[in-house]
ZAMARGU-4260 file (C-alpha; in steps of 0.2 Angstrom, whole numbers, plus 5000, padded with zeros to 4 digits):
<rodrens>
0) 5000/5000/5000 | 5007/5019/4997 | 5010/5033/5007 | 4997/5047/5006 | 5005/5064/5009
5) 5007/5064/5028 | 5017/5048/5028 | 5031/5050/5035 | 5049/5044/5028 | 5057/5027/5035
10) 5076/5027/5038 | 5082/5013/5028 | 5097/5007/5027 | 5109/5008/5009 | 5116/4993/5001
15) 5134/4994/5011 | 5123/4985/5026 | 5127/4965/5026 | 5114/4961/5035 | 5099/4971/5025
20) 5091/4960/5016 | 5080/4966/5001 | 5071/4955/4994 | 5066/4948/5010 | 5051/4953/5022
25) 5062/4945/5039 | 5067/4961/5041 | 5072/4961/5061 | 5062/4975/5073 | 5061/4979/5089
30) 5043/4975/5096 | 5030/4980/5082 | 5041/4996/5077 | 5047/4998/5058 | 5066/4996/5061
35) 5079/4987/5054 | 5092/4977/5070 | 5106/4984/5060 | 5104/5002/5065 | 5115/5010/5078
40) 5114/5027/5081 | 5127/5044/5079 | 5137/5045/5093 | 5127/5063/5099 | 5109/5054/5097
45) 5098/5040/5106 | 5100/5023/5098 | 5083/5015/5092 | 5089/4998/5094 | 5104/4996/5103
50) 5104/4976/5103 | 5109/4976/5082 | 5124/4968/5078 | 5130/4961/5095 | 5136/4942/5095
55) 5126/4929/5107 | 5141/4931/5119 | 5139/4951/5118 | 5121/4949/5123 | 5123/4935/5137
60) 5136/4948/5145 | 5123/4961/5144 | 5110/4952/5151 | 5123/4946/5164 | 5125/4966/5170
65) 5108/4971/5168 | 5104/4956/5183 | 5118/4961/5193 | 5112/4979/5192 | 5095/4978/5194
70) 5094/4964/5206 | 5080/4958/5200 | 5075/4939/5207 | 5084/4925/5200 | 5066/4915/5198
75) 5062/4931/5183 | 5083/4926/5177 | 5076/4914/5162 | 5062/4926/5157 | 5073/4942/5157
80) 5087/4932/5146 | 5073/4924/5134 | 5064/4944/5132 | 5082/4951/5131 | 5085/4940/5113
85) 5066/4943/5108 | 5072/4964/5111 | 5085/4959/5100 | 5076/4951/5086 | 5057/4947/5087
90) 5062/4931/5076 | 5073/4925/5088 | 5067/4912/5091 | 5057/4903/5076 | 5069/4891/5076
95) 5077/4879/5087 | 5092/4888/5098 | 5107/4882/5103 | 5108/4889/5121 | 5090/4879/5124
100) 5080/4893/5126 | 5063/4889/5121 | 5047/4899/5122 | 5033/4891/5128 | 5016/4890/5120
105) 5010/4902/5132 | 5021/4916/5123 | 5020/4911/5107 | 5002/4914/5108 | 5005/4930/5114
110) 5019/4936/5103 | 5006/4932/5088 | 4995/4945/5096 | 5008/4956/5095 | 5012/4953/5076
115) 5003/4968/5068 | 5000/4955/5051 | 4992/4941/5061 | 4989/4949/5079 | 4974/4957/5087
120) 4981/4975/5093 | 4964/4975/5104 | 4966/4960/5114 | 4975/4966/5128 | 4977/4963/5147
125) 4961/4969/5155 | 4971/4979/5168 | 4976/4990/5155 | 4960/4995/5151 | 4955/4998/5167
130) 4970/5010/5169 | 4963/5018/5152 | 4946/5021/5161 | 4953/5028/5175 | 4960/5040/5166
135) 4944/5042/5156 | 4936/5046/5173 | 4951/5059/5175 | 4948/5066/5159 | 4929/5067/5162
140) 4930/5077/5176 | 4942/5090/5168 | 4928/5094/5157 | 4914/5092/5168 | 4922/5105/5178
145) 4925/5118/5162 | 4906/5118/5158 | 4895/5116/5175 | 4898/5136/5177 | 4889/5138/5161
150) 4873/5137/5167 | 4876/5141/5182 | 4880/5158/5180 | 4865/5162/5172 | 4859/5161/5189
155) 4873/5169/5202 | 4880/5182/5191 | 4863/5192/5197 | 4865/5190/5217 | 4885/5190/5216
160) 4883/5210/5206 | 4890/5206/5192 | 4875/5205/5181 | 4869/5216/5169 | 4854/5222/5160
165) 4849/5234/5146 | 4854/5249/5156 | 4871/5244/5161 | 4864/5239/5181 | 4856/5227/5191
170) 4841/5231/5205 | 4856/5228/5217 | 4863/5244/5211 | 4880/5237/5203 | 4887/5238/5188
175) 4887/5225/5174 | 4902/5219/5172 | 4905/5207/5158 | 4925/5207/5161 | 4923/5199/5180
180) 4909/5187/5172 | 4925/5182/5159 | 4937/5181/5176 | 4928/5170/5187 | 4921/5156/5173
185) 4941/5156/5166 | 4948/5156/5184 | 4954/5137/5182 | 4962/5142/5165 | 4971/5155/5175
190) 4978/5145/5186 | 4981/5132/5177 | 4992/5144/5165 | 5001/5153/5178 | 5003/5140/5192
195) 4994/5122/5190 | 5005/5114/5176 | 5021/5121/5182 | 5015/5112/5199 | 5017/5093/5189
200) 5035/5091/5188 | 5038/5093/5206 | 5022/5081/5210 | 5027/5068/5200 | 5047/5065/5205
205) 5037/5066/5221 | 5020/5057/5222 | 5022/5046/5204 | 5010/5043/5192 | 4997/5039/5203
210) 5000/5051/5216 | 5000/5065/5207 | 4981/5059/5200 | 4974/5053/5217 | 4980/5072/5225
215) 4973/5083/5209 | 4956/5073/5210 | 4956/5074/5227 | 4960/5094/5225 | 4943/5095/5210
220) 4932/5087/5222 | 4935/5099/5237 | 4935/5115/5227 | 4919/5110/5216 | 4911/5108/5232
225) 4916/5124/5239 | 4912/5132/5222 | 4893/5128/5229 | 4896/5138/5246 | 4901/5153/5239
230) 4891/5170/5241 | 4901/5183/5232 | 4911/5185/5215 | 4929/5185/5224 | 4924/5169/5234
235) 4919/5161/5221 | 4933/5167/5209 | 4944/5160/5222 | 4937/5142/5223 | 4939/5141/5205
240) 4957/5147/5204 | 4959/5131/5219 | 4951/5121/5203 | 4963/5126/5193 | 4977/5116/5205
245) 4968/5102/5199 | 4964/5102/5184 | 4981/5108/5178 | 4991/5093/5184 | 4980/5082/5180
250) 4979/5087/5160 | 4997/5085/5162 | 4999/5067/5171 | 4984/5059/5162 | 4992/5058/5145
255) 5009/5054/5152 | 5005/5042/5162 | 4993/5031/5148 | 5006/5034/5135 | 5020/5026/5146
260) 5009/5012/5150 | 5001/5005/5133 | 5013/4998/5118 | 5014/5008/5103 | 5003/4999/5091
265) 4989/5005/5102 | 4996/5019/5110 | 4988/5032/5100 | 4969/5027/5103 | 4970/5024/5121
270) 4978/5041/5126 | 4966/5050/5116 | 4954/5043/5127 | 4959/5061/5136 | 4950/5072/5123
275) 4940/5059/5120 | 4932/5060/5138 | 4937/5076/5140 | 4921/5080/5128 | 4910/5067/5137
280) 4914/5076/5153 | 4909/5094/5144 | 4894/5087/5138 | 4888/5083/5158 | 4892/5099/5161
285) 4879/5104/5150 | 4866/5092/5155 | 4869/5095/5173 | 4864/5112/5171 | 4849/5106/5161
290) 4845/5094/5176 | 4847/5106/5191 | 4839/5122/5183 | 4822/5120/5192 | 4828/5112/5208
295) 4817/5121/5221 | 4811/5139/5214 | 4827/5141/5204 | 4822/5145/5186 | 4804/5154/5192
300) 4800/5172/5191 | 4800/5171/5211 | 4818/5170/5210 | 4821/5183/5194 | 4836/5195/5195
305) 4822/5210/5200 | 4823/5203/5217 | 4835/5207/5233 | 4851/5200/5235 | 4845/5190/5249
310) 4831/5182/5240 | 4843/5177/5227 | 4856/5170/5238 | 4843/5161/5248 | 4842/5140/5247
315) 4827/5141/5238 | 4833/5152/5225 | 4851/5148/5225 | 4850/5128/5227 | 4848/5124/5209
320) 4865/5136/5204 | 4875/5129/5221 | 4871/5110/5213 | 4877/5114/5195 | 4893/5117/5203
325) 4896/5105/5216 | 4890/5092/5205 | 4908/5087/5198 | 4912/5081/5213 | 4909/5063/5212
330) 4918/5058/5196 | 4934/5061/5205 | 4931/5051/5219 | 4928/5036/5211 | 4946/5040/5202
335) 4953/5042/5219 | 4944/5024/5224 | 4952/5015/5213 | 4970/5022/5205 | 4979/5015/5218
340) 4971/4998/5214 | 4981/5002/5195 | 5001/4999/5192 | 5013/5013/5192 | 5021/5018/5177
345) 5035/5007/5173 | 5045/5022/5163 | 5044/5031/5179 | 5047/5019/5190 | 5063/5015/5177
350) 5070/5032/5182 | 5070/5032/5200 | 5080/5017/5197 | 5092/5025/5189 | 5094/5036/5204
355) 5098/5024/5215 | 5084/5017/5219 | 5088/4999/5214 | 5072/4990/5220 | 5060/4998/5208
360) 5069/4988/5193 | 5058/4973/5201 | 5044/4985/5204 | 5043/4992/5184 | 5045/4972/5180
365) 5029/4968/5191 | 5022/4983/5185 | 5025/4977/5165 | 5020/4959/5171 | 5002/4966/5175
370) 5002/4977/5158 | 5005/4961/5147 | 4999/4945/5145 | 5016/4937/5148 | 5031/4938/5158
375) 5041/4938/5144 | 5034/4952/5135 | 5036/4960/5153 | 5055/4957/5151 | 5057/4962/5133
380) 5050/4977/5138 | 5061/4980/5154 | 5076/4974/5145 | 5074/4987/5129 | 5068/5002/5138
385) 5082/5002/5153 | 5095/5000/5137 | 5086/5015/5128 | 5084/5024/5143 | 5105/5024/5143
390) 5104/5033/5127 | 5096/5044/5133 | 5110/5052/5145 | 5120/5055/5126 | 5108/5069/5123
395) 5108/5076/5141 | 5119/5092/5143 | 5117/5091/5163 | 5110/5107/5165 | 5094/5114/5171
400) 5078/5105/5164 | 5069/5121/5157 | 5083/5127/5148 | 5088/5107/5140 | 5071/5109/5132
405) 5078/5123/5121 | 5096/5119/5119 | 5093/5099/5114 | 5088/5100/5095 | 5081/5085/5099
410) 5070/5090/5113 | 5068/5106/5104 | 5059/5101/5088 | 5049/5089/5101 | 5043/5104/5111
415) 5041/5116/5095 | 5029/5102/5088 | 5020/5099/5103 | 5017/5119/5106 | 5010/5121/5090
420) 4998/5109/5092 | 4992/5114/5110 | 4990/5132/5104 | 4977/5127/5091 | 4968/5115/5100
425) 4962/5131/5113 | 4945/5133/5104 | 4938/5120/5112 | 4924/5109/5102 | 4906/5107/5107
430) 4901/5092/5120 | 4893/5076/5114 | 4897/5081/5095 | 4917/5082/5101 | 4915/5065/5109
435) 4904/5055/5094 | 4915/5062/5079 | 4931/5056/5089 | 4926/5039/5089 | 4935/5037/5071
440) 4950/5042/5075 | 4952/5028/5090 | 4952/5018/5073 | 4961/5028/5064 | 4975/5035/5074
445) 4987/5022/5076 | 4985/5017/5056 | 4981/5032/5047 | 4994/5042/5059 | 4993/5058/5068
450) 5000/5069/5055 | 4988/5063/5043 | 4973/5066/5053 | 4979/5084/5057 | 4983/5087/5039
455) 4966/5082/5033 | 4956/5090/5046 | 4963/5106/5048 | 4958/5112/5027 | 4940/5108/5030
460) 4940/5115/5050 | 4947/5132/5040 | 4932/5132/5027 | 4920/5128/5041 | 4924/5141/5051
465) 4923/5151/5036 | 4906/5145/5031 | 4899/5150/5049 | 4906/5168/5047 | 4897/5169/5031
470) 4881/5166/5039 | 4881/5179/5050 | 4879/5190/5033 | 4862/5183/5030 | 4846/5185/5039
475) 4832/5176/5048 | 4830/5158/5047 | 4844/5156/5034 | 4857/5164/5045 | 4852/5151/5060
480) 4854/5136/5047 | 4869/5141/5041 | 4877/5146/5057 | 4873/5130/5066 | 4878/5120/5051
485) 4895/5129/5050 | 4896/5124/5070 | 4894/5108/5069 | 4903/5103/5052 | 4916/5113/5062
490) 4918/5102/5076 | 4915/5084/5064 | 4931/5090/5057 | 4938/5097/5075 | 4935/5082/5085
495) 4945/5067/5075 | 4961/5077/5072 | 4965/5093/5082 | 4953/5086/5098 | 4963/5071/5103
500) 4980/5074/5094 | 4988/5088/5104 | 4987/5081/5120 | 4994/5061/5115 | 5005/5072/5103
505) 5014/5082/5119 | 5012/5066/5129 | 5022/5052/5119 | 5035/5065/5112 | 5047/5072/5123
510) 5062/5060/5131 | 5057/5053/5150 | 5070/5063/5156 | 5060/5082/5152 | 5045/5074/5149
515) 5036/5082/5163 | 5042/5100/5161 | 5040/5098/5143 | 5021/5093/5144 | 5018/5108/5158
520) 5023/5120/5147 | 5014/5112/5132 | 4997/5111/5144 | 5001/5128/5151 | 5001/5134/5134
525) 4984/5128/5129 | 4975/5133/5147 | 4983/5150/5146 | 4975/5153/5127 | 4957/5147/5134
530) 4958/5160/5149 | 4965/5170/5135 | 4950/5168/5123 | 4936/5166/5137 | 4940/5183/5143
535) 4944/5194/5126 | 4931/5184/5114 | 4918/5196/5117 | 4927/5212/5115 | 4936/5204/5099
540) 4919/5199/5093 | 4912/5219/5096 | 4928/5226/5086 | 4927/5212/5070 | 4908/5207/5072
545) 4904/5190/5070 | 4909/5187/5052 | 4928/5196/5054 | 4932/5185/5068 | 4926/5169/5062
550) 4937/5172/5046 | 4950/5178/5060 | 4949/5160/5066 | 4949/5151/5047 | 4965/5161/5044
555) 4973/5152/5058 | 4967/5135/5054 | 4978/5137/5036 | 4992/5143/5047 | 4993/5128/5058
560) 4991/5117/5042 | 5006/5125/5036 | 5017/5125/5051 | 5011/5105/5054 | 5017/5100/5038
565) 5033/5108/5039 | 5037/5104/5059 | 5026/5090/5065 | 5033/5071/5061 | 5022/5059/5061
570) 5025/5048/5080 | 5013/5032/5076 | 5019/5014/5078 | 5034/5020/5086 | 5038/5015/5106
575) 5043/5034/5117 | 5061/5027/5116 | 5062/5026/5098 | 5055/5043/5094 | 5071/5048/5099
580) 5077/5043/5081 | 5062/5052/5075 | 5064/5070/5084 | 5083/5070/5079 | 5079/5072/5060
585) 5084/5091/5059 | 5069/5102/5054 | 5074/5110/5039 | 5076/5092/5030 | 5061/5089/5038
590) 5053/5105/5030 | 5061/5103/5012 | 5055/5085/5012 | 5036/5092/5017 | 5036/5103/5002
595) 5043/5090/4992 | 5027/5077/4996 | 5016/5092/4994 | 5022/5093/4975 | 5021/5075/4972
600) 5004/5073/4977 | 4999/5087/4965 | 5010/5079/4952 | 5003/5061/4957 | 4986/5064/4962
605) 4978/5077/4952 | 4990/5079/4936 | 4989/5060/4936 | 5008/5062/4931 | 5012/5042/4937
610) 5026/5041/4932 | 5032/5053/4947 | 5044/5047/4959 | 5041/5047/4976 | 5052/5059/4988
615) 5065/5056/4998 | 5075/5064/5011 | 5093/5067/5011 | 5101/5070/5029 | 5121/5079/5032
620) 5131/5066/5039 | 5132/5072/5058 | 5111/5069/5057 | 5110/5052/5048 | 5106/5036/5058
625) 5118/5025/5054 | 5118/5008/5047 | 5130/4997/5047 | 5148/4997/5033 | 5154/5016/5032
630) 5148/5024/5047 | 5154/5040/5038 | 5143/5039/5023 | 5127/5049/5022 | 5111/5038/5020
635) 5094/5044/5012 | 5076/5040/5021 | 5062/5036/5008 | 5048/5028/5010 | 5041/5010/5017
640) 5029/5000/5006 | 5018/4990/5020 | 5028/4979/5032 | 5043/4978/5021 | 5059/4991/5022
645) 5066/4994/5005 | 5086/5003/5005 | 5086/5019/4998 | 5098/5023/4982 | 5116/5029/4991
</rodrens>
């Protein structure tokens, strides 16, 4: 099958490589990811499989330090040696071996269900999917707690003072205010900009995974229910900013903490679970509000805003606004119940290993145990991410995190992608149409990839927004059809591509080493843009009118199809260790190569010119990933045709 435009190249190695076969499909890969066993890394970059090219005896003696370092019990010793040669070469044992290590039928069955020709990528161990639907919970009660002030605030903005009516004031004697309306509903997004994500790093090297979940949710419950005991605009500002503490870390932690769990073939659908959920939460917001408008005398005229402020704050009066705003609360306690009942992540277990802490080796290979079907993909697991994990300390410069985010090209052109991504994604899409149109792309994004996805979406998300801006010219009934259409087509094309993307995107990116800081300032971004946009939207949308800020938005949508095709590589099908290869691929030869696949597509595709070649990338020497032969001659990156690895023309 070909490549449509988004694909992203393969680094193949050239004909100097002995062990390349062409002709043949046995090309050796680590796990399920495209990569030839012969690739060894430039000295300054991580390696994607370190095991290629070492002799049985080379391997035994690393297998031999890795259970002396480790210390891991001697009963996992056969296990760990058996997934170290299956790390090496996922054929290594088809046939008989000479060392007597056999698989058992067990893990044969197993490993065929990891074969992405004959496998079932969905049949995985059940405690994975229970982690995935905690973090669904976590996800629907960050957007269960965006969108329970929208109805309520049609209610307290009157008693709080900070309503407003034709003349500019309430029967209260304050003034309207719309700017404090904007500040209290984008309180979260306020703290979340300026405090909450920067608050994730130091939680989780503290607390873990987990911890860092179990104190955030715990942190949503509370403030939600003192959102609902509130009886002025400051207090209530305040419980929201408190919100913001934890709905911050959380966006943060959620995504990590799936993608460091689930293998790559699947990896992409279950993390975007966040968004996924995310929009399921939104759209309980929305109900709830629906559901508690007429709790008492709430919604009647004996409660209107012509009444005191007394009346209004009253239980009778106030109960049904009080219950849209506590009701978040019990989402995240049901998280809290059972995260703890859930594995901690194994890559972070991994690095507090590597500080010293030599008993969580054993602890990440009982986590892994749990997150597969056997002990032996447990071990191949263990084995290739500590040896990856060592690459990593080659791209380290041993200064402060913050700053390695900028001076790393590699972590650099991670961080750039991710930012890009983030900023676009803060016009948020609309509840229980978000959350049905992003059912295809848990299909889709693991296959079709998530640059492809972006780059299909983001044309139509531009003419959308476009089309709804044009209706606002017409009038009556044709206006409303037009405007809602434009809406809704909008978020169809929102919710598969720029809904889940950005946040598995920033997730599954960056090495474990910034990963946390990397994904605050990438969640930090986002939040800050929808505090941003909920407190200037209405001022923006006075100055342009409807129709100019609409097209505004369309602009932006070409923009961001421009800036994904030249900066964002495609991450699918790869594990977080590997993308290191991926990321180090400098930018302008990823650029120059974008434009060149958006010429052969027009060549190919619409001018029908088939005898066009396909593109490929060439790469300066210090850049290349390496094969094997002349370790100082440049390779190219062209294409894969399915399964199979073809080498590129030296």
């Amino acid at each position: 099958m070909g490549n449509d435009i988004g694909d992203e190249p393969m680094v193949t190695t050239g004909p100097y490589d002995d062990d390349f076969d062409a002709a043949s499909d046995n090309v050796n890969r680590v796990g399920t990811a495209p990569w030839p066993n012969v690739y060894r890394a430039h000295p300054a970059k991580a390696l994607v499989n370190p095991f290629g090219g070492k002799t049985h005896e080379e391997m035994n003696d690393l297998i031999d330090a890795f259970m002396e370092k480790t210390k891991i019990d001697e009963i996992y010793a056969e296990h760990i040696r058996k997934g170290a040669f299956l790390a090496q070469d996922n054929e290594a044992f088809r046939d008989l071996r000479e060392d007597g290590l056999q698989l058992k039928p067990e893990e044969r069955a197993a490993l065929r269900l990891d074969d992405p020709k004959t496998g079932n990528k969905w049949n995985q161990p059940w405690i994975l999917y229970a982690l995935v639907g905690c973090c669904s919970l976590g996800a629907a009660v960050q957007g269960w707690d965006e969108t329970a002030v929208n109805g309520a605030q049609l209610f307290y903005v009157h008693p709080f003072g900070i309503g407003e009516d034709p003349s500019g004031t309430n029967d209260n004697g304050h003034n309207g205010d719309a700017g404090l309306r904007g500040l209290v509903n984008s309180a979260p997004y306020l703290c979340c900009a300026v405090l909450g994500c920067w608050l994730t790093q130091p939680m989780n090297r503290v607390l873990g995974r987990r911890g860092t979940i179990f104190v955030t949710c715990v942190i949503s419950s509370l403030a939600c229910l003192w959102q609902a005991f509130t009886n002025t605009w400051w207090h209530l500002f305040i419980a929201r900013f408190i919100l913001g503490l934890g709905i911050g870390p959380k966006s943060a932690t959620i995504p990590i903490y799936a993608a460091e769990c689930t293998p790559a073939n699947i990896r992409g659908a279950l993390v975007m679970m966040w968004q996924m959920w995310t929009a399921f939460g939104i759209m309980l917001g929305y109900i709830s509000g629906v559901i508690f408008r007429s709790v008492l005398d709430g919604g009647s005229t004996s409660c209107s805003s012509e009444q005191a402020e007394a009346i209004l704050l009253s239980i009778r009066c106030s109960l049904n606004w009080r219950l849209m705003l506590a009701s978040p609360m019990v989402l995240p306690l049901v998280a809290v119940a059972y995260v703890y009942t859930l594995p901690e992540s194994p890559r972070w277990l991994l690095s507090k290993a590597r500080q010293g802490k030599t008993e969580r080796y054993e602890a990440a290979f009982s986590a892994l145990c749990r997150l597969r079907h056997t002990r032996l993909q447990a071990a191949r697991d263990l084995f290739l991410m500590h040896h990856l994990l060592d690459n990593e300390e080659h791209i380290k410069q041993n200064h402060q995190i913050f700053f390695e985010l900028w001076s790393v090209p590699r972590n650099r052109r991670a961080l750039v992608a991710s930012l890009i991504l983030m900023f676009f994604q803060a016009s948020m899409g609309f509840g229980i149409i978000n959350f049905l149109f992003a059912i295809p792309a848990f299909y889709t994004i693991d296959t079709f990839g998530r640059r492809n996805l972006l780059l299909c979406t983001f044309p139509f998300m531009a003419i959308f927004q476009l089309l709804t801006g044009l209706g606002f010219l017409l009038e009556g009934k044709a206006q409303l059809a037009m405007v809602m259409t434009g809406m809704y087509l909008f978020s169809v094309a929102y919710s598969p591509g720029e809904g889940p993307v950005p946040f598995l995107y920033s997730a599954e990116s960056m090495p474990l080493y910034v990963r946390d800081v990397g994904m605050s300032m990438a969640t930090a971004l986002t939040w800050f843009f929808n505090f941003l946009l909920a407190v200037t939207f209405p001022k923006f949308q006075d100055a342009f009118q409807n129709t100019g800020a609409f097209g505004y938005y369309a602009a932006w949508c070409v923009v961001g199809w421009v800036l994904i095709l030249l900066f964002v590589p495609e991450t699918k099908d790869l594990t977080l260790e590997q993308l290191d290869a991926r990321f180090s691929i400098p930018s302008k030869s990823h650029a120059r190569f974008a434009i060149k696949q958006c010429l052969f597509v027009v060549r190919y595709y619409i001018l029908r010119r088939k005898h066009t070649k396909r593109p490929i990338m060439d790469l300066p020497p210090q850049e290349v990933v390496y094969g094997g032969g002349d370790a100082d001659r440049p390779r190219k990156i062209s294409f894969d045709d399915g399964e199979r690895v073809f080498p590129a023309t030296p």
